[in-house]
C-alpha positions, 0 to 999 in steps of 0.5 A, spaced: 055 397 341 062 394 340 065 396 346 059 393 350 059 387 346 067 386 348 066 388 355 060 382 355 064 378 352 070 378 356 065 377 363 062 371 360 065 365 364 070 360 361 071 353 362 076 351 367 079 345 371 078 347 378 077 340 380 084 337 378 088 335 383 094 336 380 097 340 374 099 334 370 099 327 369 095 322 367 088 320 370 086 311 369 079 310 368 075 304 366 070 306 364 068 313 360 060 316 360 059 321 354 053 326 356 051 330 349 045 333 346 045 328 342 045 326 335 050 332 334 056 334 330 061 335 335 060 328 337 060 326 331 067 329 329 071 329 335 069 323 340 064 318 336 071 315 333 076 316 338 070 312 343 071 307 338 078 305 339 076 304 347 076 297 346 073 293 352 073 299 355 065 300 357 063 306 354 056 309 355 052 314 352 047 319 355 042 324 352 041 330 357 034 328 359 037 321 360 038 318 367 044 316 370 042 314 377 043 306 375 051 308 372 056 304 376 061 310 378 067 305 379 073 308 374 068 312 371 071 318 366 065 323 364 065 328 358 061 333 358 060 335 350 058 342 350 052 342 354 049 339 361 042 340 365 040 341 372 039 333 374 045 331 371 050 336 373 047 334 381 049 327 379 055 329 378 056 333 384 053 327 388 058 322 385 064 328 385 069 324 389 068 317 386 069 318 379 076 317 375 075 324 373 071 329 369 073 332 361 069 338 358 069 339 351 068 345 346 068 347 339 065 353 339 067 360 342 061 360 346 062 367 349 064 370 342 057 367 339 053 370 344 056 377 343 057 376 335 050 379 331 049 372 327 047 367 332 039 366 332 037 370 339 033 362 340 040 360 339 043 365 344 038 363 349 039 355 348 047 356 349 045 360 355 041 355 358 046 349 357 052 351 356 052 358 360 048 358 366 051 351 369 059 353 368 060 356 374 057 349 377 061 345 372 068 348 373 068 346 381 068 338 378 073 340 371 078 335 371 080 336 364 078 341 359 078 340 351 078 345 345 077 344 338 083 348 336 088 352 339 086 359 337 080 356 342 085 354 347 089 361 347 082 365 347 079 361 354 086 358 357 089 362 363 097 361 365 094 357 372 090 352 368 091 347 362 087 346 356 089 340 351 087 340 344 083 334 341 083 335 334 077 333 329 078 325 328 072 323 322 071 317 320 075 314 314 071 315 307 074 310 303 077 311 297 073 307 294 066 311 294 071 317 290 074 313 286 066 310 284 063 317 284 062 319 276 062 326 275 055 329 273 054 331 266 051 337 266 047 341 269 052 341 276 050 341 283 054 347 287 051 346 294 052 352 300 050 347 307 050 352 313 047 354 319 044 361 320 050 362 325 054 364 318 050 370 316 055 373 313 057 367 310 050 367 306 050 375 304 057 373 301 055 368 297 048 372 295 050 375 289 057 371 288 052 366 286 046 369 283 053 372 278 055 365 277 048 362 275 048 368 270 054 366 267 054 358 267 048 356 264 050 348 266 050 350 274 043 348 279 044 350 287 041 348 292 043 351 300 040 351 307 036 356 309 030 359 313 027 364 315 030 372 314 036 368 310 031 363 305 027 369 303 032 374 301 036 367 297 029 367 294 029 374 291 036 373 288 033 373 281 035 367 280 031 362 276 026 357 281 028 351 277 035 352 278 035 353 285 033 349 291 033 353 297 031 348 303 030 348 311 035 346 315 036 338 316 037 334 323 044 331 324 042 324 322 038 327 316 043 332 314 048 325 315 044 321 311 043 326 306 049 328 305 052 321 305 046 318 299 046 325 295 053 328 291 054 334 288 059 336 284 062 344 287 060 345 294 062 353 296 066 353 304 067 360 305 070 363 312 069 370 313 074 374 319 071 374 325 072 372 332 067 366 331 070 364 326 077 364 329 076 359 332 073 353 328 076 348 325 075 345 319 070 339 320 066 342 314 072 338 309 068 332 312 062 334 311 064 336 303 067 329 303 061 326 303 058 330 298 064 328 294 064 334 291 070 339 288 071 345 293 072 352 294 075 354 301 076 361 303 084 362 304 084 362 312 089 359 318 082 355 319 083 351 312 090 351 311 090 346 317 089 340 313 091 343 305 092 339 300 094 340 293 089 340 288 085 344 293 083 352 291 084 356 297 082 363 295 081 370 298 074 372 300 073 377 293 067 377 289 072 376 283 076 370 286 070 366 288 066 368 281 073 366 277 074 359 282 066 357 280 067 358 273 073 354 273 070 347 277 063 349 272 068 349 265 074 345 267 071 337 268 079 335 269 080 340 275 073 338 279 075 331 279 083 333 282 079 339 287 074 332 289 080 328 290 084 333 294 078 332 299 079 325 301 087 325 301 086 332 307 081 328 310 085 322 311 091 327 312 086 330 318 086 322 321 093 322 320 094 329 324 089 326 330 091 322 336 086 318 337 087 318 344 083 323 350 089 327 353 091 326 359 087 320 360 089 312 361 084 307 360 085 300 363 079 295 362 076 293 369 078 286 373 076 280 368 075 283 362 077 279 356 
């Protein structure tokens, strides 16, 4: 079966820039049109802030059942965020060769979640219908394609066609809602936040977490999940009034909720794999908001933006169980671990370039 997933794998297609005319050099542009399904973390951590220092530069934002009949094509630079459907991809087509170029992003292995046994087959087919089926389509217009991280890079790149890094870029947390953020007085919070595509993650933590519950008395938990994944955490044995086991949000409910409810540990475990590998490590961001201490799996993916003060262990039950029971004993080092997460989050911003790779933006005649 391995050896079938990995032939698929590799049949599946790729993003590539057929459409650039050159190999190399910048392209000006006046105006930047984003299409994604939005509201969604990938626009969220890569492109909402790096639009925002466009400055007079018109920057329009389209959903992908929006119309874009009524757009002015004149320098216009498009990015595609992971997905398209039919009616725009044939705008796009209609309009090939008077737009300033066309950049697709992507921050997933798409071909390895598709391959991979975790992802939901609704999901798998969700990717296969926006993200799959169009690309052959999509390459012809490509100026430009952008990956998350190099690792992504290094899986889709080809020698004949450059693919540039765009780095998350998040918002700023400022210091002040750390420095304003009272540790709880017992019991914790400790929080597991993730998506059905990390199975294996959940079946990790099962019985990390229903231990850890046993051992510290002061813990209460609270994790995503539905389905197969919430009703296996339900039969853990852990105590019902100590456990929140919730359905997943939206992305403005997650945002929001994360941003108005603390918790004190949150648990960001990365498990090996060709998925995985891939993945940048947003999830700081995410913990950031929750301004709580975290415990990261020791991996490439982590280590990017590491901090002191942060716990980077190695994906045993023994090392996780002992990381939890010192942020649940020791308040002095869940305050440093908490603190670590700003200071990596702002060393994330530092790392970003603000910039699109490739693109300069002039702002159209008469323009203050």
């Amino acid at each position: 079966m391995q050896i079938l997933r990995d032939i698929v794998y590799q049949l599946l297609p790729r993003p590539r820039p057929f459409g650039a005319r050159t190999k190399s050099g910048e392209r000006v542009a006046r105006r930047l049109l984003i299409l994604s399904r939005y509201p969604n973390p990938s626009f969220s951590y890569y492109l909402d802030e790096r639009a925002k220092t466009l400055g007079d530069i018109p920057v329009l934002m389209k959903g992908l059942d929006d119309p874009l009949d009524d757009i002015d094509c004149e320098g216009l630079f498009v990015i595609i965020c992971r997905y398209i459907k039919p009616p725009q991809l044939r705008w796009l087509e209609g309009k090939r060769d008077a737009l300033a170029g066309v950049a697709y992003f992507v921050d997933d292995d798409i071909p390895a979640v598709l391959t991979g046994n975790e992802a939901s087959l609704p999901y798998k087919f969700r990717l296969i219908k926006l993200a799959v089926r169009p690309l052959p389509r999509v390459n012809r217009l490509l100026t430009h394609v952008w990956t998350s991280t190099e690792t992504l890079a290094s899986a889709i790149a080809t020698a004949d066609h450059r693919i540039d890094i765009l780095p998350p870029l998040p918002a700023d947390i400022a210091v002040t809602a750390f420095n304003g953020a009272e540790d709880s007085c017992p019991p914790l919070k400790m929080v597991y936040h993730a998506t059905g595509v990390h199975r294996r993650e959940h079946e990790f933590l099962m019985p990390i977490v229903r231990s850890a519950m046993e051992r510290h008395d002061n813990l209460h938990f609270e994790v995503f999940a539905a389905g197969a994944l919430a009703r296996r955490w339900g039969r853990q044995g852990i105590d019902p009034a100590r456990i929140a086991i919730m359905p997943p949000l939206s992305w403005p409910a997650y945002l929001a909720r994360t941003t108005h409810h603390k918790a004190d540990i949150a648990l960001a475990p990365l498990l090996s794999g060709k998925t995985n590998a891939s993945r940048s490590d947003t999830k700081r961001v995410d913990i950031g908001r929750l301004r709580a201490a975290a415990i990261f799996s020791g991996c490439p993916t982590f280590e990017r933006c590491a901090v002191a003060g942060e716990l980077h262990i190695g994906n045993t039950a023994e090392e996780w169980l002992a990381a939890i029971g010192l942020l649940a004993s020791d308040r002095e080092r869940r305050l440093a671990a908490r603190d670590a997460t700003w200071h990596s989050i702002q060393r994330m911003r530092l790392h970003a370039s603000p910039a699109f790779p490739g693109i300069r933006f002039e702002p159209l005649s008469g323009a203050a």
